[in-house]
C-alpha positions in Angstrom: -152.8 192.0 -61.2 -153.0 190.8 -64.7 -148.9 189.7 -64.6 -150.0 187.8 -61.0 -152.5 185.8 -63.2 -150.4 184.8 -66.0 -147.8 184.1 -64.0 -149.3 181.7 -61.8 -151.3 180.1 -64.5 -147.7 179.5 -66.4 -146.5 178.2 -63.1 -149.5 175.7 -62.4 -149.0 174.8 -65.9 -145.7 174.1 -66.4 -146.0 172.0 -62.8 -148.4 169.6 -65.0 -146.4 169.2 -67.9 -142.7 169.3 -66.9 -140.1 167.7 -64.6 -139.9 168.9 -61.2 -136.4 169.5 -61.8 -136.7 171.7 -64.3 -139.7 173.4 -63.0 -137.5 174.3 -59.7 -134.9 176.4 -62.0 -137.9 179.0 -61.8 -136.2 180.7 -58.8 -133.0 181.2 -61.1 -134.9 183.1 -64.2 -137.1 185.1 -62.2 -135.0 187.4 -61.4 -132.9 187.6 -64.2 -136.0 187.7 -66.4 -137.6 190.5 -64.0 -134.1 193.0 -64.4 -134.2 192.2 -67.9 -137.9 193.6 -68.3 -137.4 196.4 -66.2 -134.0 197.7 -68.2 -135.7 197.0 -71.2 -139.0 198.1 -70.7 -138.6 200.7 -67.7 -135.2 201.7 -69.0 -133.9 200.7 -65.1 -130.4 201.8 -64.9 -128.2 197.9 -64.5 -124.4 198.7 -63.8 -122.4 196.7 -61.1 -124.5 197.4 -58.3 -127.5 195.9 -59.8 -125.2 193.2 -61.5 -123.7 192.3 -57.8 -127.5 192.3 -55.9 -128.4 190.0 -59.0 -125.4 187.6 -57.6 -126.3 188.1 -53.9 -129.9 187.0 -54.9 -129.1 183.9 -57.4 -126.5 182.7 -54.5 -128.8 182.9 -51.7 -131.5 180.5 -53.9 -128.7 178.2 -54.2 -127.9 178.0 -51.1 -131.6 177.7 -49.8 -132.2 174.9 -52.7 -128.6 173.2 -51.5 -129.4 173.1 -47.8 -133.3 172.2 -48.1 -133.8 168.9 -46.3 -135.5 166.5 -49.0 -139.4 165.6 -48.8 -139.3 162.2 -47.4 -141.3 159.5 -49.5 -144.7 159.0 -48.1 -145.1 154.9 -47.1 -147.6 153.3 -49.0 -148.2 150.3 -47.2 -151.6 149.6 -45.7 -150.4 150.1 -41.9 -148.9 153.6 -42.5 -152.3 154.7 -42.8 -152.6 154.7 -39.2 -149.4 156.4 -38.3 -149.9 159.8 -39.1 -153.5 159.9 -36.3 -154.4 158.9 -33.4 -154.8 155.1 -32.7 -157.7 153.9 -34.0 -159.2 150.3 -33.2 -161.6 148.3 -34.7 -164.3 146.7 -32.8 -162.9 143.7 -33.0 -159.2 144.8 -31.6 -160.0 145.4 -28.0 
C-alpha cells in the first residue's frame, strides 16, 4: 500500500513538472528498477531467464508505444464546440 502511494504521488508529480516525453520513459525503468529491488533487496535469483523476460517485457512496451495511434489535437475554434453533442439550436436558428 504504502509503495502504491509514493508511487503514484511521484507519478502525478513528475506529470506536473516534466515533459511528456520524458515522463513516458516510465514504462522502460519500471521494470528494470523493480528486478533491481527485488535482487538487491529480496536477493531474487537474475540469470538469463530473468535477463531474457526483462527483454520480452521492454520490447513489447516498445512496440505498444511504436504502434499507439497519436492523440489527435482537440480544435479550438468556437464551432467545434458543437461537434462532439447533439445539435443544439438557438432560439433564434429555427
Amino acid at each position: 500500500m504504502f509503495g502504491s502511494i509514493v508511487g503514484y504521488s511521484s507519478y502525478v508529480y513528475v506529470l506536473r513538472h516534466l515533459p511528456m516525453g520524458l515522463v513516458s520513459i516510465y514504462n522502460y525503468v519500471n521494470p528494470l528498477v523493480a528486478a533491481l529491488l527485488g535482487w538487491l533487496v529480496y536477493r531474487e535469483p537474475f540469470g538469463r531467464r530473468e535477463l531474457v523476460a526483462m527483454v520480452v517485457i521492454l520490447t513489447g512496451v516498445a512496440i505498444v508505444k511504436s504502434v499507439a495511434p497519436a492523440t489527435p489535437k482537440r480544435d479550438k475554434s468556437p464551432s467545434s464546440d458543437y461537434s462532439s453533442g447533439p445539435a443544439l439550436l438557438r432560439p433564434d436558428e429555427h
